[in-house]
C-alpha positions in Angstrom: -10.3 2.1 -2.7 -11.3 -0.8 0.0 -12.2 -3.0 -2.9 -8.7 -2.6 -4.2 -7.3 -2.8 -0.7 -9.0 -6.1 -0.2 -7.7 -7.3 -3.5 -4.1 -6.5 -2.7 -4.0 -7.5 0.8 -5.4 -10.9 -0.5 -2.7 -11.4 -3.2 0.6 -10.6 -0.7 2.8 -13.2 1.3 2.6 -13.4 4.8 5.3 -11.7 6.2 7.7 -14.0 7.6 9.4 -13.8 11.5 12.1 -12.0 11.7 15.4 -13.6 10.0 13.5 -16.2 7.9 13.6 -15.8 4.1 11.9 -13.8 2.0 11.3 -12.3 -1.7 10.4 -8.5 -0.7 11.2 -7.0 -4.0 7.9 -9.6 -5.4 5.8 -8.4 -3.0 6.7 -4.8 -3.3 5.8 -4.7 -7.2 2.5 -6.1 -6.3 1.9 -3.1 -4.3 3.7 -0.6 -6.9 0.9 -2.1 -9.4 -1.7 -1.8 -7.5 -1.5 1.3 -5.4 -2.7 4.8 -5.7 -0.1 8.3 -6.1 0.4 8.5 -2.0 1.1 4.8 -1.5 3.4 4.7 -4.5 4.9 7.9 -2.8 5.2 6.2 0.2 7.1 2.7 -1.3 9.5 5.7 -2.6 10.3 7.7 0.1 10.2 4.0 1.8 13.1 3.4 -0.7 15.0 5.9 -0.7 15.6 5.3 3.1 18.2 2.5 1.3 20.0 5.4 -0.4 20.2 7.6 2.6 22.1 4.5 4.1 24.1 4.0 1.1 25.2 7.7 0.5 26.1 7.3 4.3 28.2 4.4 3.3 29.7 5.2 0.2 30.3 8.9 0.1 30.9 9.2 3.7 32.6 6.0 4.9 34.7 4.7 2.4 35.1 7.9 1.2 34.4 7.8 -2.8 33.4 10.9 -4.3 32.5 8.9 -7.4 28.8 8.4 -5.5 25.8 9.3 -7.4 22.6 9.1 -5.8 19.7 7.2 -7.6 16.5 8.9 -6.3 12.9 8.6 -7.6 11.4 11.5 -9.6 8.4 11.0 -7.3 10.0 12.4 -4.5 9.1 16.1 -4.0 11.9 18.9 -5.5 12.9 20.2 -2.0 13.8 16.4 -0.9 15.9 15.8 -3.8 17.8 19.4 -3.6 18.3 18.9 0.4 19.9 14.9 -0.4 21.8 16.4 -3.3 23.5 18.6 0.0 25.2 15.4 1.0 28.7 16.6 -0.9 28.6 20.4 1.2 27.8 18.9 4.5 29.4 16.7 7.7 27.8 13.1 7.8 26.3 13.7 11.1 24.8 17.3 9.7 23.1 16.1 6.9 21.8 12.8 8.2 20.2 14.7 10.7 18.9 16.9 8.1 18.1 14.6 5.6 16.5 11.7 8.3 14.3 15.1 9.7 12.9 15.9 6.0 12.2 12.0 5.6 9.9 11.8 8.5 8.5 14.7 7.9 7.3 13.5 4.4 5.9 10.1 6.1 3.9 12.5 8.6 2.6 14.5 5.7 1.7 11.4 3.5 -0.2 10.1 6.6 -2.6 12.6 5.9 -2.4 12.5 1.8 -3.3 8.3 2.1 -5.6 8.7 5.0 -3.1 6.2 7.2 -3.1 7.9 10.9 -1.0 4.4 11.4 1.8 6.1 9.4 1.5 9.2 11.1 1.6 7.5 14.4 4.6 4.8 13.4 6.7 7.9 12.5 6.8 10.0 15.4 7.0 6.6 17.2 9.8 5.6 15.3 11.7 9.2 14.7 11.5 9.8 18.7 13.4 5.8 19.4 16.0 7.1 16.7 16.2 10.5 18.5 16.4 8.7 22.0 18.9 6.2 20.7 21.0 8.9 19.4 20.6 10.7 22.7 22.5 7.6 24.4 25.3 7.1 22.2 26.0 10.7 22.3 25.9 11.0 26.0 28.1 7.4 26.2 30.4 8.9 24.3 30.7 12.3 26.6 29.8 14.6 23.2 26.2 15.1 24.4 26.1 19.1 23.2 25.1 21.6 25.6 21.6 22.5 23.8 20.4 18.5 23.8 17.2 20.7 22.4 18.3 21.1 19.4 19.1 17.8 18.5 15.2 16.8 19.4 12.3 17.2 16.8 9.7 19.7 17.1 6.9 17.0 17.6 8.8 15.7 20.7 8.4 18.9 22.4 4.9 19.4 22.2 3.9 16.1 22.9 2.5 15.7 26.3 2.3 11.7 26.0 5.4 10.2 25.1 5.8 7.1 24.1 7.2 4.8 26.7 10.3 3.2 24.9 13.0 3.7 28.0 13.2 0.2 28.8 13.9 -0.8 25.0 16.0 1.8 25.2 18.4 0.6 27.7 17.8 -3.1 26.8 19.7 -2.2 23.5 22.2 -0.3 25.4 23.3 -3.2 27.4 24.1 -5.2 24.8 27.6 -5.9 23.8 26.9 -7.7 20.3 25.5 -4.3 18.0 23.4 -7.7 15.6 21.8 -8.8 18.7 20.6 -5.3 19.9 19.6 -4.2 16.4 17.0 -7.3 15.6 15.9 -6.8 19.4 15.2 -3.0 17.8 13.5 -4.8 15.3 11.6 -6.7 16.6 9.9 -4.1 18.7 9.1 -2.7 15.5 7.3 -5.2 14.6 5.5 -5.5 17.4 4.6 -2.3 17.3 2.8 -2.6 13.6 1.6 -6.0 14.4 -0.5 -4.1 17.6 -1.4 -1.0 16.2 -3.6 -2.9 13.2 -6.2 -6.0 13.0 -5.3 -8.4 10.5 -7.9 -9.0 7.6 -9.0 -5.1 8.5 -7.8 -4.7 4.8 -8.1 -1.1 5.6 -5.1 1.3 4.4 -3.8 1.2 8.0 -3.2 -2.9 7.3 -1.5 -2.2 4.0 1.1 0.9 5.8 1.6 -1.7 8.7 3.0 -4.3 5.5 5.2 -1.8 3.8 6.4 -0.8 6.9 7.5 -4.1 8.1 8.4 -4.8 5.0 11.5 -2.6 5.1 12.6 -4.0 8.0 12.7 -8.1 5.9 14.1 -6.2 2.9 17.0 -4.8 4.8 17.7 -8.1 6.2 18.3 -9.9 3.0 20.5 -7.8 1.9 22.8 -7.6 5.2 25.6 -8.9 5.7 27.1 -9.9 9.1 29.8 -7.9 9.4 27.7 -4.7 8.8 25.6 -5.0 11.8 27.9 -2.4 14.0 27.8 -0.2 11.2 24.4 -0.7 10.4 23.9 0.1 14.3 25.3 3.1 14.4 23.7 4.5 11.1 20.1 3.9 11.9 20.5 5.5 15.1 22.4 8.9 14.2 19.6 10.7 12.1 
């Protein structure tokens, strides 16, 4: 495994700064040939994160019921059957839903690849959407009575949480929704950059790629005027 780690992590781009160009679908088949069953699980479920947003977008915003998701056949049963509940469901009931069984699966595959980066990036990442959500919720005076409900198991028991309050109202403050998602973003980043050595080529290093990697790949394929959308969407679970 580290020998093939150390081959792959030789043979993919640098990952540009935020905004600048690049190919992510070329450096995502390079892992998808290279990679073991959890890691080609993982650029999956890293995948189907797209569909989640564009069920939310099709079948939900614009309304068409002529939506048909396109999932992979890696993807465990239970997944698949709980999306499929998209038709049956409120938007805000089954995001929640189907955002909970997504980071669930990344916690679980942290332990299947060996990756307690991914394990650690997901309750990182599932407790900024939570707190984010929190906000809006509150902001918009439809905070629910039982805000414990609303909060993931994980976030309970943790005695340690992760400091993200001052991001948190950074993004809050802003009045252009583009601005305060790539200041979002680039936390993210950040966050990955500092929680691995470079040249480690452990499978921590490689994570740390696909999971900035999603980040480039959704921003060549935004457009401008999706960015309050986009805002909103990555924020409700």
């Amino acid at each position: 495994m580290s020998d093939n780690l150390f081959y792959l992590l030789t043979l993919l781009p640098s990952l540009p700064n935020l905004g600048e160009p690049l190919t992510p679908e070329d450096a995502m088949a390079k892992i998808r040939e290279e990679s073991g069953a959890g890691l080609l699980l993982l650029a999956e479920l890293l995948e189907c994160e797209h569909e989640i947003e564009k069920c939310a977008s099709i079948y939900y915003v614009q309304g068409s019921r002529d939506y048909t998701p396109n999932l992979s056949e890696r993807l465990p049963e239970a997944f698949q059957e709980l999306f499929a509940t998209y038709h049956q469901r409120d938007e805000a009931d089954w995001l929640t839903a189907i955002y909970a069984a997504w980071f669930d699966l990344l916690i679980e595959l942290g332990d299947v690849t060996g990756s307690g980066l991914l394990k650690e990036w997901a309750k990182w990442e599932y407790s900024l959407r939570t707190r984010l959500r929190i906000e809006r919720l509150r902001a918009a005076g439809r905070l629910p009575a039982d805000v414990d409900a609303i909060v993931p198991e994980f976030m309970k028991e943790l005695s340690d949480q992760p400091d993200q309050q001052q991001l948190i109202e950074a993004a809050r403050a802003s009045t252009e929704p583009m601005k305060a998602e790539k200041m979002l973003d680039q936390a993210r980043i950040d966050y990955l950059r500092r929680s691995v050595a470079q040249f480690s080529f452990s499978v921590d290093e490689l994570v740390a790629y696909m999971l900035e990697l999603r980040i480039h790949q959704r921003y060549a394929r935004l457009r401008p005027e999706a960015g309050r959308k986009l805002f909103e969407e990555v924020t409700r679970l």
